[in-house]
PyMOL CGO cylinders between C-alpha atoms (Angstrom):
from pymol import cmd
from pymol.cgo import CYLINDER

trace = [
    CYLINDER, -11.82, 11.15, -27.45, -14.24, 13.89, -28.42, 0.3, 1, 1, 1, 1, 1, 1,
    CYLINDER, -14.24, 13.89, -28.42, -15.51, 15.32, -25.65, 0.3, 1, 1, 1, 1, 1, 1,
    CYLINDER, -15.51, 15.32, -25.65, -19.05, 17.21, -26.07, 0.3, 1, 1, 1, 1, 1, 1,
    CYLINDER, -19.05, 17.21, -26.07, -20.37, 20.07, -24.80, 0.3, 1, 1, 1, 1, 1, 1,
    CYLINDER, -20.37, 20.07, -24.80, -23.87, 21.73, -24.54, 0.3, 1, 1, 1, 1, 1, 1,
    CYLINDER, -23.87, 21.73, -24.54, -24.55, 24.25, -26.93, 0.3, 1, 1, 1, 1, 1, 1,
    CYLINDER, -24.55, 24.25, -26.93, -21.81, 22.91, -29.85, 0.3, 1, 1, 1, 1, 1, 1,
    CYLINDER, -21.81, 22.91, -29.85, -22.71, 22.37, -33.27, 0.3, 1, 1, 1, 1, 1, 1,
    CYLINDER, -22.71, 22.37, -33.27, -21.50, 18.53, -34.96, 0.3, 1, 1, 1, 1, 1, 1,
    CYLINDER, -21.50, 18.53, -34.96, -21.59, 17.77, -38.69, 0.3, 1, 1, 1, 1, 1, 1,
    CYLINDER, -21.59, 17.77, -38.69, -22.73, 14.47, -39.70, 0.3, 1, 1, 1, 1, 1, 1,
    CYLINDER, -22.73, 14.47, -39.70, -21.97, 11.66, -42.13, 0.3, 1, 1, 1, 1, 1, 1,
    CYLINDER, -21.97, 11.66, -42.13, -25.56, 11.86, -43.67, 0.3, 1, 1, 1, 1, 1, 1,
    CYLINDER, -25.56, 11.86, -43.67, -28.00, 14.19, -44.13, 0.3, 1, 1, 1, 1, 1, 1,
    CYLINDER, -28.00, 14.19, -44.13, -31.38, 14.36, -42.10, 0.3, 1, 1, 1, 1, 1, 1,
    CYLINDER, -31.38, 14.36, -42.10, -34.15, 14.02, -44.35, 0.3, 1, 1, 1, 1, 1, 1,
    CYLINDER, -34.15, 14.02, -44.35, -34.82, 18.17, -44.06, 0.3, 1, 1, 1, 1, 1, 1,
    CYLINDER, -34.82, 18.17, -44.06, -31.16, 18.51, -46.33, 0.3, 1, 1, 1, 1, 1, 1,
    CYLINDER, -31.16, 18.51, -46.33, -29.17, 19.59, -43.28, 0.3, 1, 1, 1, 1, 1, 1,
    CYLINDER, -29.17, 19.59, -43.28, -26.36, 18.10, -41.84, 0.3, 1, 1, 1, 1, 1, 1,
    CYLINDER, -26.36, 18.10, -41.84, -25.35, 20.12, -38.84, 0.3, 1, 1, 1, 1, 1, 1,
    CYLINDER, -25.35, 20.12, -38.84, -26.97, 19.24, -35.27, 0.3, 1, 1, 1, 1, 1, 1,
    CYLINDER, -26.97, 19.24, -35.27, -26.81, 20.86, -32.04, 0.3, 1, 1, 1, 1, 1, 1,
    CYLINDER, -26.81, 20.86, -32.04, -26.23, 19.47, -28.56, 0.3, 1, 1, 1, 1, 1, 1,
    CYLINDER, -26.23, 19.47, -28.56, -28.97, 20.02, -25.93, 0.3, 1, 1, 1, 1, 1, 1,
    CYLINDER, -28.97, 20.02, -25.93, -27.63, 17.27, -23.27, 0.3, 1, 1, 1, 1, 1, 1,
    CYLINDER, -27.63, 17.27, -23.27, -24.88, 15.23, -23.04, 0.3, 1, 1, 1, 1, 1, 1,
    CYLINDER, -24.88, 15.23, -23.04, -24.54, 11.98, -21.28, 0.3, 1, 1, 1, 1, 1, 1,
    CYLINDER, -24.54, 11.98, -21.28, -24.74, 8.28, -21.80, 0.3, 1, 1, 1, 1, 1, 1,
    CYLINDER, -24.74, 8.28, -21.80, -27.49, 9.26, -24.70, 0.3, 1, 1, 1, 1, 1, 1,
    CYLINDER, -27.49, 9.26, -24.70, -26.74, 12.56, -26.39, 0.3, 1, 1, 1, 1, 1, 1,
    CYLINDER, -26.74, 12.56, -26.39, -29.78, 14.75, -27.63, 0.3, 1, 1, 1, 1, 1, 1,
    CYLINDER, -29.78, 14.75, -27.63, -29.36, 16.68, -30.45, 0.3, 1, 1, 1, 1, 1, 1,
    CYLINDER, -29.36, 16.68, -30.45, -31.48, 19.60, -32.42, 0.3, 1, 1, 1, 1, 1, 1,
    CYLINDER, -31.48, 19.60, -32.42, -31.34, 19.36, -36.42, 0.3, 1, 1, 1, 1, 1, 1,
    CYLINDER, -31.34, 19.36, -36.42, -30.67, 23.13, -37.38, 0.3, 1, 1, 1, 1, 1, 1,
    CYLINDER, -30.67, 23.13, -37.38, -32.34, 22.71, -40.30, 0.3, 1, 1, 1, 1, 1, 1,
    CYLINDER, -32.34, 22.71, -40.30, -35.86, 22.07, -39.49, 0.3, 1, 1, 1, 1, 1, 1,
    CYLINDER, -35.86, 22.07, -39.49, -35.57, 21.79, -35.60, 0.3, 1, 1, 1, 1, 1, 1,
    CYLINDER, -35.57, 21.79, -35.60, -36.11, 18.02, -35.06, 0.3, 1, 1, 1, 1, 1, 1,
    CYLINDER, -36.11, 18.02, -35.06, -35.19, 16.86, -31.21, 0.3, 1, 1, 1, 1, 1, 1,
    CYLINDER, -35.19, 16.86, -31.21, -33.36, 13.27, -31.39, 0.3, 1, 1, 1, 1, 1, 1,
    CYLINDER, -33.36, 13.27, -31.39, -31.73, 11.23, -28.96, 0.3, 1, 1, 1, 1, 1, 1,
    CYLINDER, -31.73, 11.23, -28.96, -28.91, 9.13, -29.85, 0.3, 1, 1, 1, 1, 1, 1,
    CYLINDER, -28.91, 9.13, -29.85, -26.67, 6.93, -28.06, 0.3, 1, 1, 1, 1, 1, 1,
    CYLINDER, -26.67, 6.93, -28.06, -23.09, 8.22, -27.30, 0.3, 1, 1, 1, 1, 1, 1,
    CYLINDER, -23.09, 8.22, -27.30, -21.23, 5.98, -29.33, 0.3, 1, 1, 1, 1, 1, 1,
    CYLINDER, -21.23, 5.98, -29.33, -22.97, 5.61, -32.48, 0.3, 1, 1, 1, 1, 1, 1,
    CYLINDER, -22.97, 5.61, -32.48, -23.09, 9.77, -32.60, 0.3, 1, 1, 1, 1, 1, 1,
    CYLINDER, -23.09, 9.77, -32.60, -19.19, 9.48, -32.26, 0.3, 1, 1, 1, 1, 1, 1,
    CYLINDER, -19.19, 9.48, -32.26, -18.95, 7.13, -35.34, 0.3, 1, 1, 1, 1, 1, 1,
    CYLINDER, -18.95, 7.13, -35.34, -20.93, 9.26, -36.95, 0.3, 1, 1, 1, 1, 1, 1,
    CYLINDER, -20.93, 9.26, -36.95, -19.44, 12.51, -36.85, 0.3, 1, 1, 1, 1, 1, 1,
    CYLINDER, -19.44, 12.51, -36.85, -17.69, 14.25, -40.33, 0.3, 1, 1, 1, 1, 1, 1,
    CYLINDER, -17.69, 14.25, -40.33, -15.95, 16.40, -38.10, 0.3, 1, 1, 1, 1, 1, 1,
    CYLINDER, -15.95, 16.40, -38.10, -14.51, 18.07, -34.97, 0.3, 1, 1, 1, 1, 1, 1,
    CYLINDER, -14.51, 18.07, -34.97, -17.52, 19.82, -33.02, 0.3, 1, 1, 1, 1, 1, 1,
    CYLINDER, -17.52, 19.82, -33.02, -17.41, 23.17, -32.76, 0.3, 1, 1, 1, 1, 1, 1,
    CYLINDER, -17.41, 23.17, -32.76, -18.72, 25.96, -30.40, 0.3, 1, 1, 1, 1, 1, 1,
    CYLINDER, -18.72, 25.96, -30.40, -22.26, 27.14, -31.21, 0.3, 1, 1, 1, 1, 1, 1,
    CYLINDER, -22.26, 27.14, -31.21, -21.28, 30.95, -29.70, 0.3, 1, 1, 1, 1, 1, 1,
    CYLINDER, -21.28, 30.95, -29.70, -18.21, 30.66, -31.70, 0.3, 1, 1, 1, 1, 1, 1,
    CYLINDER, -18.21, 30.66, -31.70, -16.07, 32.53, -29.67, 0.3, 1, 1, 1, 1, 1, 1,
    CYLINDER, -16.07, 32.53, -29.67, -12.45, 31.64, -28.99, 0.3, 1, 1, 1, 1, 1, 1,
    CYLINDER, -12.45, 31.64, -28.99, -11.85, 28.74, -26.50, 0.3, 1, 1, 1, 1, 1, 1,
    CYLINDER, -11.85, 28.74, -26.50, -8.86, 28.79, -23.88, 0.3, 1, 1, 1, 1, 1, 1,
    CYLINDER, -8.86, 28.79, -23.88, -7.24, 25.02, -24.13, 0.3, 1, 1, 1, 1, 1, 1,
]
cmd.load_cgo(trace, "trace")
């Protein structure tokens, strides 16, 4: 299970309409919102069809190293 974190950066299957394909998470929860970084777009989406819809692993926004 992926879990999700404020502030990381997911890649999905398709494109938003803008070209971009990378999205950043502003809340997490039962419904996920996301910001397009492309054009700055606020959507929320529910959990599991954002999970289905990923391309691949999230990763940290600050990209920093993370301690497992």
């Amino acid at each position: 299970m992926v879990k999700l974190e404020v502030g990381m950066r997911v890649r999905l299957k398709k494109p938003h309409p803008c070209g971009s394909d990378t999205w950043e998470v502003l809340r997490t929860g039962v419904d996920v919102r996301l910001r397009c970084c492309g054009c700055g777009r606020v959507v929320l989406w529910p959990r599991e069809k954002l999970l289905r819809s990923l391309r691949s692993l999230p990763e940290r926004g600050g990209g920093g190293n993370r301690a497992d």
